[in-house]
Legacy VTK file of the C-alpha trace (Angstrom):
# vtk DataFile Version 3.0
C-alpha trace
ASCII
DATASET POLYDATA
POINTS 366 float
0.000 0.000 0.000
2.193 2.873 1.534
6.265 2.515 0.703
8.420 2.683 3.131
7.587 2.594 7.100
8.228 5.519 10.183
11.383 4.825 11.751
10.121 7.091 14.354
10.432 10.468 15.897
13.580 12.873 15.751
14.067 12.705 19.409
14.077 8.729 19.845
16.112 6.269 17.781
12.825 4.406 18.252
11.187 6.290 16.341
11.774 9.037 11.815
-5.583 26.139 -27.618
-2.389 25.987 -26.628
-1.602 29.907 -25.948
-4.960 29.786 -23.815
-3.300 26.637 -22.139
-0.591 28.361 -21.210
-2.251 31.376 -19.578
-4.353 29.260 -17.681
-1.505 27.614 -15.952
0.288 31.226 -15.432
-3.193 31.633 -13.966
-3.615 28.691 -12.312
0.047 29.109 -10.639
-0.227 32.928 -9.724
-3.622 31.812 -7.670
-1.538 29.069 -5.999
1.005 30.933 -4.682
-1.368 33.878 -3.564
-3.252 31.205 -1.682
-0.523 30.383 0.355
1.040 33.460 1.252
-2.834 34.223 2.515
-2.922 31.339 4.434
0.510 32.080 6.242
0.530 36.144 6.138
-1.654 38.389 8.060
-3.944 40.120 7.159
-5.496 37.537 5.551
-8.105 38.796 3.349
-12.015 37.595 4.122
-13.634 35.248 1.647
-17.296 33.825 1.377
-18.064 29.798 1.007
-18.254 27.088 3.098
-16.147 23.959 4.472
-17.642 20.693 5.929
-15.210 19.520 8.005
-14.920 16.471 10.880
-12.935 16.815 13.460
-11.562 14.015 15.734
-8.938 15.517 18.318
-10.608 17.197 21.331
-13.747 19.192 21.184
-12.722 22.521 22.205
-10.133 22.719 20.229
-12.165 21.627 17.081
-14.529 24.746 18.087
-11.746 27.000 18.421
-10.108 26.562 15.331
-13.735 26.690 13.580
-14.281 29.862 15.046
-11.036 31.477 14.569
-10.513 30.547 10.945
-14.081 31.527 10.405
-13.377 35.111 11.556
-9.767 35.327 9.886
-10.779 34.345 6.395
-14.465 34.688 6.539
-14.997 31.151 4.972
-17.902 29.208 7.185
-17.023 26.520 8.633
-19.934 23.255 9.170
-18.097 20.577 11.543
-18.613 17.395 13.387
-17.028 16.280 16.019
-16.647 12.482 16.072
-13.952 9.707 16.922
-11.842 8.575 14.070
-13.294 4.803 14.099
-16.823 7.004 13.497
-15.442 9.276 11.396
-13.923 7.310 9.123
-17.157 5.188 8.861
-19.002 8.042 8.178
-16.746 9.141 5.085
-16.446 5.456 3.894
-20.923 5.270 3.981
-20.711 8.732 1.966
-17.759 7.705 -0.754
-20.528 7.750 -3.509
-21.863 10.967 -2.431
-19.002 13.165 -0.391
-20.785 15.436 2.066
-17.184 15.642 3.856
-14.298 18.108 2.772
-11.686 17.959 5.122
-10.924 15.639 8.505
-8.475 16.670 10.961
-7.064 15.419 14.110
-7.268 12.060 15.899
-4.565 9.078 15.605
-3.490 8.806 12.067
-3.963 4.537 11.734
-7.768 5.048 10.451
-6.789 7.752 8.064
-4.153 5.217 6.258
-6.855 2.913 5.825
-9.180 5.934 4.566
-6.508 6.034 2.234
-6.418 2.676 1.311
-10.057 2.351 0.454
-9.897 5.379 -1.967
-11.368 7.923 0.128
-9.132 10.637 0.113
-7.276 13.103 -1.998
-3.330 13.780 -2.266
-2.235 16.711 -1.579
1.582 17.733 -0.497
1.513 20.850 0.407
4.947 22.766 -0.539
5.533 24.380 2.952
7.009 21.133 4.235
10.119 22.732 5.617
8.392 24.165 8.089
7.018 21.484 9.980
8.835 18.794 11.599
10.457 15.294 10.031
7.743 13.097 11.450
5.160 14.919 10.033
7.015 15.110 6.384
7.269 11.648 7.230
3.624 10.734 6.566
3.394 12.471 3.643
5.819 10.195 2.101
4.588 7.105 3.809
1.331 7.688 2.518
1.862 9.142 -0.624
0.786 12.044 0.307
-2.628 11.064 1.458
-2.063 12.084 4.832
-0.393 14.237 6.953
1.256 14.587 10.460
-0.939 16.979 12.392
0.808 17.114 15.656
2.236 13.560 17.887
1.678 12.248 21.892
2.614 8.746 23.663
0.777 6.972 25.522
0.630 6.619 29.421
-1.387 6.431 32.687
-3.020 9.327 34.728
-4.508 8.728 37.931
-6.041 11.222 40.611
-3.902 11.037 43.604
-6.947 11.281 46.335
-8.966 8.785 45.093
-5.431 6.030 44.900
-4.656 7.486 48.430
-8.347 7.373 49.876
-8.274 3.273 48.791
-4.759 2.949 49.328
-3.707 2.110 45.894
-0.327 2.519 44.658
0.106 4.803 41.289
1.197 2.585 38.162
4.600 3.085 36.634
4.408 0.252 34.392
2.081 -2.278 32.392
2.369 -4.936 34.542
1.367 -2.828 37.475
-1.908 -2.383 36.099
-2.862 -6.092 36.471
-2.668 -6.051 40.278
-6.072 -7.424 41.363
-6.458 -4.199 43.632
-6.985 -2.408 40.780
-10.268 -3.938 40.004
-13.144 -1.852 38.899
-10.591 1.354 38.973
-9.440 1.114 35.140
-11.058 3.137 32.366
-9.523 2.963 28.631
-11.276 2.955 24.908
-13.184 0.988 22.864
-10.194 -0.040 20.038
-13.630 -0.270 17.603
-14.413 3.380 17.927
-11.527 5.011 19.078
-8.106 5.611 17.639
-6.578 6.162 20.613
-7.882 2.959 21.490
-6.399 1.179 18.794
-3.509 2.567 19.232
-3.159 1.152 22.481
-3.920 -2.195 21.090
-1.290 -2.384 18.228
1.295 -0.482 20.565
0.697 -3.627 23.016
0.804 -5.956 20.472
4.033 -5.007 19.010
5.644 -4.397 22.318
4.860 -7.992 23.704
3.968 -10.114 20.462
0.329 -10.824 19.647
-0.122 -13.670 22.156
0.963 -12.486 24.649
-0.540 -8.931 24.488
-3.811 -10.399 24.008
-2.929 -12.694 27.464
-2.489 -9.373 28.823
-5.459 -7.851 27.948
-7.801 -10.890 29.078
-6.081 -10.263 32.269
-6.105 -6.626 32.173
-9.714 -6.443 31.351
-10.653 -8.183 34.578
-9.875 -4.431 36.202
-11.799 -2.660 33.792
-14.398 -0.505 34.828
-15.631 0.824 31.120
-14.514 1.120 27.711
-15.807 4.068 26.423
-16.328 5.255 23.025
-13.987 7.795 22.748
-10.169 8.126 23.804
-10.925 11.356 25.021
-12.973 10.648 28.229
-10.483 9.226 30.408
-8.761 12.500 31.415
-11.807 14.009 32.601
-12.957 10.590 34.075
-10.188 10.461 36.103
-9.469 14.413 37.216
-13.123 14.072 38.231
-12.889 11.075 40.148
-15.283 8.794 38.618
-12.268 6.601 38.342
-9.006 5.925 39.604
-6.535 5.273 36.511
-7.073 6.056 32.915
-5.054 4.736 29.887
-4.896 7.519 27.155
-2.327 9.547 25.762
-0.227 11.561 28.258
-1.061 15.492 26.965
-4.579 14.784 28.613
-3.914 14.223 31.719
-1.170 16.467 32.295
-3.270 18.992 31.076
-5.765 18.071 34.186
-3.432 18.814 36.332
-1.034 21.964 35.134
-4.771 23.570 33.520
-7.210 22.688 35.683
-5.383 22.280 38.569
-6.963 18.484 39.140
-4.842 16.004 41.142
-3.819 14.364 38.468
-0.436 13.088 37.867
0.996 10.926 34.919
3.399 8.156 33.929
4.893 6.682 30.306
5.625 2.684 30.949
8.051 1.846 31.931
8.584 -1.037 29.521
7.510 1.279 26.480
5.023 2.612 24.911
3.050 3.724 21.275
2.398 7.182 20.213
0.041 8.925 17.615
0.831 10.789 14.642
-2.099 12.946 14.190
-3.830 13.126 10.679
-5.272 15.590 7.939
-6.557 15.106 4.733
-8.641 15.988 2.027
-11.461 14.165 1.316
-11.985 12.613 -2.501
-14.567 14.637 -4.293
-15.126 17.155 -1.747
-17.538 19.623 -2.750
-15.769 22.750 -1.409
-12.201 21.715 -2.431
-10.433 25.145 -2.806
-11.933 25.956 0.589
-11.385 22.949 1.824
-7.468 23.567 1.130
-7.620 27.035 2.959
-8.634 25.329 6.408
-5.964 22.361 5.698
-2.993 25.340 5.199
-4.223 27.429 7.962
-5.019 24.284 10.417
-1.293 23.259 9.668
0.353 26.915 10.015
1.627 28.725 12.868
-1.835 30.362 13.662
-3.846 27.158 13.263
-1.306 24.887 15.252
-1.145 27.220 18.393
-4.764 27.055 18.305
-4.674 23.620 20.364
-2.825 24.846 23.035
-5.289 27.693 23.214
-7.663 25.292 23.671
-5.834 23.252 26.490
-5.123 20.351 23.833
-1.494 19.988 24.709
0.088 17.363 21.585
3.220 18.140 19.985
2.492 20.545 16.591
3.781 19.408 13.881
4.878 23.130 12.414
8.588 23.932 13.897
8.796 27.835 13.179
6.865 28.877 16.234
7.906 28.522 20.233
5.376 25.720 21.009
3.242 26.376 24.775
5.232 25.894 27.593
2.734 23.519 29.190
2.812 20.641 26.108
4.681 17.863 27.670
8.111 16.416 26.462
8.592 13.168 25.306
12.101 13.146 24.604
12.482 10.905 27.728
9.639 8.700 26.868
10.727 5.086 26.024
8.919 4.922 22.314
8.575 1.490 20.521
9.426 1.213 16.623
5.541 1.602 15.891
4.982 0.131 12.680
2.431 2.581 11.329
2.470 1.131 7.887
1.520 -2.321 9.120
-1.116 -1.439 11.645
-2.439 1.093 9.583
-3.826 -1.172 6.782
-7.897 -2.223 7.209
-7.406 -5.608 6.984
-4.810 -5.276 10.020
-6.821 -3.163 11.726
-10.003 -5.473 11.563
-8.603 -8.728 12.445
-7.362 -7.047 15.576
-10.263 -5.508 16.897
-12.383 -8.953 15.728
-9.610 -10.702 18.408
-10.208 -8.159 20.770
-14.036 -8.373 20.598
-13.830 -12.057 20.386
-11.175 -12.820 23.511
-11.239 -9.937 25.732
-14.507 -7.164 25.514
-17.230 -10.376 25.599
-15.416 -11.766 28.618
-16.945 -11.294 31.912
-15.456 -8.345 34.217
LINES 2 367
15 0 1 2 3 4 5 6 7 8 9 10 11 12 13 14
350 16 17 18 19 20 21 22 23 24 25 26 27 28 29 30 31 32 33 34 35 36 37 38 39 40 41 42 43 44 45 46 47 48 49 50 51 52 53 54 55 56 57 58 59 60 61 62 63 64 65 66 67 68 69 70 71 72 73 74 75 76 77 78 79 80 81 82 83 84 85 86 87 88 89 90 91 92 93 94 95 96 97 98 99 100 101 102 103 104 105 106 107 108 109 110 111 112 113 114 115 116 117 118 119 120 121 122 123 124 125 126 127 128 129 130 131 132 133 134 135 136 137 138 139 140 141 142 143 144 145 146 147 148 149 150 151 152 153 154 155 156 157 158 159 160 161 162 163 164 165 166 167 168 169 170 171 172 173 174 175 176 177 178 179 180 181 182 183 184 185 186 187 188 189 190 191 192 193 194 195 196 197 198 199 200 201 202 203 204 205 206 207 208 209 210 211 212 213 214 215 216 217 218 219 220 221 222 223 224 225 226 227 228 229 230 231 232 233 234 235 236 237 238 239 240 241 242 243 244 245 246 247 248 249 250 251 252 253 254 255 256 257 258 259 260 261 262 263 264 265 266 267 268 269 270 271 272 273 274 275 276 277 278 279 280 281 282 283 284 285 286 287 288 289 290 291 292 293 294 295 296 297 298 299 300 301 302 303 304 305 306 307 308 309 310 311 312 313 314 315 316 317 318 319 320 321 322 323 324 325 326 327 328 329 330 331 332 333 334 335 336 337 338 339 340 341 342 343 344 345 346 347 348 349 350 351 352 353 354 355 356 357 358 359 360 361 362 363 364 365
């Protein structure tokens, strides 16, 4: 499908008539290039149209770069907000009749099988320079169908009063999170709906071979208190204390606690971990394609990418010529696995997994 595979991140060696023809390209080109300086200049001048988007990182951040790129370019934005698993069904049910444009954010594995099933449109844009090797990295992986959005790793957060009202030790590591005191005190995501999800069940799988990450999850489900939908709930499950431990990516919970002042605290594993890669891409036979390409330049440019941190969403952006927020957490001392995002990415991968999953672990008794 995709050549070549992600070595991994920079950081980590785990991760890296013919006179008429020829004025309409002149044309054509001039309107390119003013495009782009619009998107990364200010002023930027106001347009009419409209751009149906779906967005699948966290809500208010969705809203806020609606809003903002509404107001900057005057272009409306209509936009769902929906987990990649549902987002990507939703394009896939709609391939015949595109009422999507443009999908942004979430983990990037159901976007390579978007890709793979036709549903998207190449685009490279040529302000790659600015934005970080992983993220060029995609582009090439996937031929330019996607792009790297921003990245995070995955970890544990847990809320320090409810561990220390039941006594409960914090979890460092995977293995920790089997202890039988845990019971009922575990929430993670639905692998089915949610990327981040899936994520953590091709991380696992890689890290401890199929078998045995599968042993690990019949065991680990036994602790389980919910799998929810979304990969976004467990943060505010567990800063709320409606649970004691949440498995999610890091940025969430450590925005609980430097934000929102939550007693929250975080961990990578010990014995390693996956990450995300988030995606963006153009939708095949979008309707509003020029505008459509607007929100993908400014979502990816200095204004759009500081927008998440605005918005509390703390991931790495993948656009280097700005000083990122302060609060985003480093994970240059995270212990990343080689995640094979080529592999895992493909649909027939990613369905015989979650069919295993279903089968062995979510319709066993907790």
């Amino acid at each position: 499908m995709f050549p070549g595979t992600m070595a991994g991140l920079n950081h980590s060696p785990a991760l890296q008539g013919p006179h008429f023809a020829m004025k309409h390209r002149l044309f054509s080109a001039l309107l390119g290039a003013s495009a782009v300086l619009a998107t990364f200049s200010a002023p930027v001048h106001a347009q009419s149209g409209t751009v149906n988007a779906i967005c699948s990182t966290d809500g208010p951040w969705c809203e806020l770069a609606a809003k903002e790129f509404t107001r900057q370019t005057g272009i409306k934005v209509l936009q769902a907000h929906k987990p990649t698993g549902e987002a990507q069904a939703q394009i896939r049910a709609e391939a015949a009749n595109p009422k999507t444009d443009i999908w942004w954010g979430g983990t990037g594995d159901p976007y390579y099988q978007a890709a793979e099933m036709g549903l998207l449109d190449a685009y490279r844009p040529d302000y790659l320079k600015d934005l970080h090797s992983w993220s060029v990295r995609q582009y090439a992986m996937s031929q330019n169908y996607v792009g790297g959005f921003y990245t995070s790793a995955i970890g544990f957060g847990w809320n320090e009063e409810v561990l220390k009202k039941k006594n409960l030790p914090p979890p460092k590591c995977w293995k920790d999170l089997l202890d039988p005191r845990y019971k009922g005190e575990i929430e993670t995501s639905n692998p089915g709906s949610s990327g981040t999800g899936y994520t953590i069940l091709a991380g696992l799988v890689q890290l401890m071979g199929e078998d045995q990450a599968y042993a690990y999850l019949r065991q680990l489900n036994r602790n389980i208190t919910q799998y929810t939908r979304s990969g976004q709930a467990q943060a505010r499950s567990v800063a709320k204390g409606e649970v004691g431990i949440g498995v999610s990516f890091i940025f969430g919970f450590d925005n609980e606690r430097i934000t929102n002042k939550f007693p929250v605290q975080s961990a990578a594993p010990c014995e390693g971990t996956s990450y995300e890669v988030g995606g963006i891409a153009l939708i095949k036979g979008a309707r509003n394609k020029e505008a459509a390409k607007r929100y993908y330049d400014w979502l990816m440019s200095p204004a759009g990418q500081q927008i998440g941190a605005q918005a509390n969403s703390l991931q790495v952006p993948a656009n280097k010529t700005f000083k990122p927020d302060p609060r985003i957490p480093s994970i240059d001392n995270v212990r990343l696995i080689k995640y094979d995002f080529e592999k895992y990415g493909k649909s027939a991968e990613r369905k015989r997994l979650i069919e295993r999953w279903v089968k062995e672990v979510e319709s066993q008794p907790r």
